[in-house]
N, C-alpha and C positions, 0 to 999 in steps of 0.2 A: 504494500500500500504506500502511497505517498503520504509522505510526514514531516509539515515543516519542521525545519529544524536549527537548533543555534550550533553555526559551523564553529565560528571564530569571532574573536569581540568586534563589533561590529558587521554583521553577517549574519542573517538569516538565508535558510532555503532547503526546496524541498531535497529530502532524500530517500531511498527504496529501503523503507523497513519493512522484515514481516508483521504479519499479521497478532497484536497482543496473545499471548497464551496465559493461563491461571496458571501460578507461583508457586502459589500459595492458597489454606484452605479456607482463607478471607476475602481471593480476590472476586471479585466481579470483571466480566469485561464489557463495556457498554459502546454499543453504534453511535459513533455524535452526531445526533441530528442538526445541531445548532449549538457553533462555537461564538466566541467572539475575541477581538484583543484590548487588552489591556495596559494601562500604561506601563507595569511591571514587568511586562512583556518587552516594552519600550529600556527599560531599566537593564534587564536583562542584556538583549544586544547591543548594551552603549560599555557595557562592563562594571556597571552598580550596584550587581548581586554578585560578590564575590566566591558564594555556594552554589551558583548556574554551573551546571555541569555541561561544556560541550559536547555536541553528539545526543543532547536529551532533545526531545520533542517538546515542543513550547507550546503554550496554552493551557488557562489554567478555569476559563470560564465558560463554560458547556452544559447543554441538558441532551439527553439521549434514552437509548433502549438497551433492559438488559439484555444481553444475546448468552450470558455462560454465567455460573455459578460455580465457586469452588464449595468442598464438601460443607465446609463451615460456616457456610453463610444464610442465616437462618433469616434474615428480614425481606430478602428480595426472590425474587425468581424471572428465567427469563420472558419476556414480554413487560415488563415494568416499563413504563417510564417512569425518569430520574432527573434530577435535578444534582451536578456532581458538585462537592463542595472543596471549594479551596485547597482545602487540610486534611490528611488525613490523620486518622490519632487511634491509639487502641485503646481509648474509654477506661484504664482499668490503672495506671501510673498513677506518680503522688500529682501529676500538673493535670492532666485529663480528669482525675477523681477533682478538684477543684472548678473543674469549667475552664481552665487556660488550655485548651487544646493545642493552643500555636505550638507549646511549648514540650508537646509531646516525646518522651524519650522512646520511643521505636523507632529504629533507624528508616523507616520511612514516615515519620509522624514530622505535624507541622507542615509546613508548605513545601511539600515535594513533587506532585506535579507540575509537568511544565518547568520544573527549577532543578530537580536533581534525578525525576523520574520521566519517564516518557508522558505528555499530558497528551492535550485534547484538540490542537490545531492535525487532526487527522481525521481518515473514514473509523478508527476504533482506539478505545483505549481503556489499558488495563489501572481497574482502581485498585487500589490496598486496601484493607479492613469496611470492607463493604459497604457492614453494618452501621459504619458512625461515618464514613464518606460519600452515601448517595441518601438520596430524600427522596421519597414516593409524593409525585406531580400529581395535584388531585386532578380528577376528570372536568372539571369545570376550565381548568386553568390551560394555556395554549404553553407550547415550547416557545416563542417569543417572551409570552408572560413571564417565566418560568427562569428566563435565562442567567437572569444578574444575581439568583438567589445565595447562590453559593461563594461569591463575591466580594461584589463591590455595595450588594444589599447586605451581605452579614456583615460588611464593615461600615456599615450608616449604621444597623440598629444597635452593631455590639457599642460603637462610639457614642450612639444618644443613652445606651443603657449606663455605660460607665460614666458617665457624665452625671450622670445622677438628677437631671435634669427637672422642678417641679415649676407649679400651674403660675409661680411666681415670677418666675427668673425670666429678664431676655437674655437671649442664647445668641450668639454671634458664630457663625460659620465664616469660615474666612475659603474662598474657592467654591468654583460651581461648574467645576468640572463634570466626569461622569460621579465618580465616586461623592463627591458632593452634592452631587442632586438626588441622590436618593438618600445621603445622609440627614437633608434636607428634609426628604418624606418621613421619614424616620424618625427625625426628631418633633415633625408637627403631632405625631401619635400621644405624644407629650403633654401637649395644648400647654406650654410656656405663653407667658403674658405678652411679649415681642418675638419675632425672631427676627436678625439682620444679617444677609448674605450678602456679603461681599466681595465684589469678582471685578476682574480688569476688562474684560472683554467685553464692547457693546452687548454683542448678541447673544450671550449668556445673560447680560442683565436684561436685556426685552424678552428672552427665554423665562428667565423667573419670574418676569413683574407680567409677563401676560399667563402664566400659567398658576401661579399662585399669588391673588392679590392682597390677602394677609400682608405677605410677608412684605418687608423692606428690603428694597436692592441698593447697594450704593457703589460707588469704585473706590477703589484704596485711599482718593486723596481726599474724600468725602468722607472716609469710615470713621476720623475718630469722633468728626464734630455731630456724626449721625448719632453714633454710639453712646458720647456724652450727652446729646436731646432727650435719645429716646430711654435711656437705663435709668436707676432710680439712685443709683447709690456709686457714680462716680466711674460706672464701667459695667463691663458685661457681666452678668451671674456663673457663666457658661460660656466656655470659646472652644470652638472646634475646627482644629485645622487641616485644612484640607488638601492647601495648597500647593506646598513644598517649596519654595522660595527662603533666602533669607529676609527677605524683609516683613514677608507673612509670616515666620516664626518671630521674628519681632515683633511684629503689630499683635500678635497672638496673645505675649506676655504684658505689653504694655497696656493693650486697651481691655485686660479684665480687670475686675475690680478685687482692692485686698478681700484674699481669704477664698477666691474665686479658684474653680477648674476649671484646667487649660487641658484640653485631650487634643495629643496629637497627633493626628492618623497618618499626613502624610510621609512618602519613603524620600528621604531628600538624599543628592548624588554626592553631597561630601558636608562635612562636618556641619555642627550650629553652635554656638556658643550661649552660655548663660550668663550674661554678665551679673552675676551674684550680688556685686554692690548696688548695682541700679535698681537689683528685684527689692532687696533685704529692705523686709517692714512689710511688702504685700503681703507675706506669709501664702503664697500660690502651690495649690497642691498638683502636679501634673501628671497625666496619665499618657503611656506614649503606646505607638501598634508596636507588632501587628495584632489583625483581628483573629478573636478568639471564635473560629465559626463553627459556633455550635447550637446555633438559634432558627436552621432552615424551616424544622417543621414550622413555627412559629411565624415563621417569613412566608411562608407557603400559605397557611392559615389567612393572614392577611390581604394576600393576594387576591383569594377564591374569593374572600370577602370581597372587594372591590376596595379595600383599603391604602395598597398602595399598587402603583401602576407605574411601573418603568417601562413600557412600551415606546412613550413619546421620546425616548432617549433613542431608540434605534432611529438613525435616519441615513443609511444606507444600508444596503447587503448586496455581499459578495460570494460567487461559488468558490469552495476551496480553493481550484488552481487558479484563483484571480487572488489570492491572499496576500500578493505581494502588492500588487497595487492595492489594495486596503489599506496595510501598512503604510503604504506612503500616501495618502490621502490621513490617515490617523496622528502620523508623526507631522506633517505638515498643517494639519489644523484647516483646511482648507474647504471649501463649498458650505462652511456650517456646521462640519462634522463635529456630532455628541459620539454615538459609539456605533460602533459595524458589526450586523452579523454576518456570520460565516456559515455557510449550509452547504450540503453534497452537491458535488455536483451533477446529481440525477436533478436533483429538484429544480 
């Protein structure tokens, strides 16, 4: 099968793997009906995940069908559709018994797809511990619907859940990216008193202010004086960063208010600093990624409900062997582009 792949640091492209086989008596192997890329994808081929294994198959966000079960895999069977997540983890360690999945001690736990295992920019691919890396797609819900579940939507909710977020606080996001805008939906689950998204880009800000008019949209040179109008108490209750910049890790710190969390999601490509003397007296508690995705069904739940909808982020698709020009439509930011999918190329 062809399967993109990360050759060399900067280089992606397809190569002739066989066909996934079960391993193990946890794997699952699932048909990807619909992939997508991601910016970590992006991270990947520039050489800012120093744990990207060349020769792995990249892709880390997908829904599909089971096609095989190994003997020990007691949640799925073939014909499921699935929903694959992130991470995989075996549920049973001292960081999995906790809910930190990221941090899995199974040499394939934690973010191994797509990073150090073979993922999902292919016709199949093999998941590890089945049971706690894929999620049964309710009948209601489409493989579009379905797609960011195991993502860049467990990393909005797991980010609004550690946030701690109540019916009081304005909540400042900083980025509105893909991962942003749904951290975005995620946090309105919330019902905080404000929210203020914060993005550079015109048409991200016409994206927000026309699709949720709640919210506050402003640009980075507008943010603080927005943020001081609209918060109660000198700064934001809640800051969530999205963006990965240094100067959106600064604004981050700066414009919440003492005693305030600051979660920071995004993966930035080289150091941040904390300047400790400028903090000292805010007493700021921060929480940093990655996410701990172990919230699909819940995310799924929502869904089927009509309660969150990351459909209107898809605004191209491409057949697998067009995946390269995806990528460079995605890396260059260009016609508009929020996020791509990627589908067989029978369909």
């Amino acid at each position: 099968m062809k399967a993109y792949t990360y050759i060399d640091r900067g280089r992606f492209g397809f190569v002739d793997k066989p066909r996934p086989v079960v391993l193990s008596p946890g794997d699952a192997i699932v048909r990807v009906t619909l992939s997508s890329i991601c910016s970590s994808d992006l991270h990947i081929k520039h050489g800012s995940v120093p744990r990207a294994v060349q020769g792995v198959t990249v892709g880390h966000e997908m829904v599909g069908v089971v096609e095989e079960t190994g003997s020990g895999v007691r949640g799925f069977r073939p014909g499921d559709r699935v929903a694959v997540n992130v991470e995989t983890f075996c549920g049973e360690c001292f960081y999995c018994r906790h809910g930190w999945v990221n941090n899995c001690t199974d040499p394939d736990g934690g973010w191994a797809l797509g990073c150090r295992i073979d993922g999902g920019q292919a016709e199949y691919v093999r998941v590890p511990m089945a049971d706690n890396g894929l999620t049964l797609i309710p009948d209601n819900v489409t493989d579009m619907q379905a797609l960011f579940t195991g993502d860049i939507l467990a990393t909005g909710f797991w980010a609004a859940r550690i946030s701690e977020i109540s019916s009081e606080d304005t909540v400042l996001i900083i980025g509105a990216g893909p991962t942003g805008l749904c951290t975005l939906q995620c946090v309105m689950l919330h019902n905080p008193r404000h929210i203020i998204v914060c993005v550079t880009d015109a048409r991200r800000r016409a994206f927000v202010g026309s699709r949720y008019p709640g919210v506050y949209v402003t640009g980075p040179e507008e943010c603080r004086d927005a943020v001081m109008r609209i918060s109660e108490h000198g700064g934001a209750d809640r800051v969530i960063e999205v963006a990965g910049s240094d100067s959106s890790f600064r604004m981050a710190w700066e414009l919440a208010r003492p005693n305030a969390i600051v979660t920071v999601v995004a993966l930035y490509d080289r150091d941040q600093t904390l300047p400790l003397p400028q903090m000292y007296g805010k007493n700021l508690t921060f929480k940093t990624g990655g996410v701990d995705g172990c919230d699909c069904e819940e995310i799924l739940r929502l869904i089927s409900e009509g309660r969150i909808d990351t459909t209107p982020l898809v605004t191209h698709t491409f057949p697998l062997s067009r995946i390269e020009e995806a990528y460079s439509l995605f890396e260059s930011r260009g016609e508009g582009v929020i996020k791509i999918a990627v589908c067989p190329d029978s369909e």
